[in-house]
N, C-alpha and C positions, 0 to 999 in steps of 0.2 A: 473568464478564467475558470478552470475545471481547478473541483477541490476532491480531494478523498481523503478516506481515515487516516488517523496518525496511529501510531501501535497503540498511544493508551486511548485514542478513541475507538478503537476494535474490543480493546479491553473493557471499555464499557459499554458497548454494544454487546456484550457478554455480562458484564453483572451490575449492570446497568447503575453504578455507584456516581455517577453523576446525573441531577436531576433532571429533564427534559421533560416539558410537557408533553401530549401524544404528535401533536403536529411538529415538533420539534424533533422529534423521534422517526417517526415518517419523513422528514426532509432527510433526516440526518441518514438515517437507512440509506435511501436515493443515493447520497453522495459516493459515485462511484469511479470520479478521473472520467466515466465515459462524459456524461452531460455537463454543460457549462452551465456558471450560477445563473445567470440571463434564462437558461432553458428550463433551470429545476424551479426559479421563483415564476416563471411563465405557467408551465406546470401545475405546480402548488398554488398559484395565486390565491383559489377557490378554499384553502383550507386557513387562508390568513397568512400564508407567507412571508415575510420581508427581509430585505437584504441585513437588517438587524438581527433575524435569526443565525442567519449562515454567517454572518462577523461575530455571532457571539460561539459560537460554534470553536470558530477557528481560534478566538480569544482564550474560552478554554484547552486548547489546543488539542482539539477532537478531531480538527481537519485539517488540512493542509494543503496549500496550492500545487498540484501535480507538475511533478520536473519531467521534464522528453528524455528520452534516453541520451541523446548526444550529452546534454549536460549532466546526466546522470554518471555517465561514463570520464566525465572530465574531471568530477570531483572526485570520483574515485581514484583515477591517475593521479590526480595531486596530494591524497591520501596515502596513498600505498609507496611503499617502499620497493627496494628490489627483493630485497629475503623477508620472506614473510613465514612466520609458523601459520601449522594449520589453524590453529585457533585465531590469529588475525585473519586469517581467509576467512573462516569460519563467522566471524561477527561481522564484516564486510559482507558479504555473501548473503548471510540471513536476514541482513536489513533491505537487500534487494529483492530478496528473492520474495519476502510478506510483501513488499508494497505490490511488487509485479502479480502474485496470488490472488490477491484481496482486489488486486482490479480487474480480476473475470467475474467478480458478483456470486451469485449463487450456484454459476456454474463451476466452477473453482474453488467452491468450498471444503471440499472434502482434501484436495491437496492445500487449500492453505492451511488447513489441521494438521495435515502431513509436514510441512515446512515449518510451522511452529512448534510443532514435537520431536523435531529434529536438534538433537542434543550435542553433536558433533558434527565434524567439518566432512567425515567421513558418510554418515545420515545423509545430508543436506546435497554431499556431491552423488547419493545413489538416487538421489529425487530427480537429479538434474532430470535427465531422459523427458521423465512424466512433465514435467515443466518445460521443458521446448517444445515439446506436444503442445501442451495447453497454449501458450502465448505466443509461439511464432518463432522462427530462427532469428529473424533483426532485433527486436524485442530480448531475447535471452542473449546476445552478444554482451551484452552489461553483463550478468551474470556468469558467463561465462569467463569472461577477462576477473571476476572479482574471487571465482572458485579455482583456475588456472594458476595465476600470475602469480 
């Protein structure tokens, strides 16, 4: 199972207001949707690793088991309605669009800044572009149904 950050684990990955030893902090980092926890504790072994860490991780709810887009895309249809204002597009929208950001790693940093400081539905739909760049046409089709519809 591939795990990645949940928003308040980016958030403390930024003020770091939960407490994490360093090796806890290094896995934690790591957790990116790309590698499975099989690959990261494989990985880590050597700094003390164990599946104890990444369950207490997700306990705190710093991580989260990564959804594929089909399913991402489904709960969103069962979400949304037919009329939606922009600001329900807008909260829709920006909850895909950070997880989708935050899983190109350091390379994606500076738009997932961008997507986070996106304060409107209007903001978040001028990023689209830069963000189908970054992740890929099949990958933004979530997104795009969620800034669209």
């Amino acid at each position: 199972m591939n795990y990645v950050k949940t928003e308040r684990g980016q958030q403390v990955l930024k003020d770091r207001s939960v407490a994490l030893s360093p090796r806890q902090r290094s896995a934690f980092i790591l957790c990116d949707g790309k590698h499975s926890a099989q690959q990261l504790l494989t990985s880590l072994a050597a700094m003390g690793i164990t599946a104890d860490d990444i369950e207490q991780m997700v306990q705190l709810s710093l991580l989260e088991p990564v959804r594929d887009a089909a399913a991402e895309a489904e709960m969103l249809r069962v979400k949304v309605s037919h009329e939606r204002s922009p600001q329900q597009r807008y909260q829709d929208a920006y909850l895909i669009a950070t997880r989708l950001t935050a899983n190109l790693g350091l390379r994606g940093f500076r738009l997932n800044l961008a997507v986070e400081s996106a304060g409107s539905y209007e903001q978040l739909r001028d990023l689209a572009p830069k963000i189908r760049d970054a992740i890929g046409p099949q990958k933004f089709a979530v997104l795009e149904e969620a800034l669209n519809s």
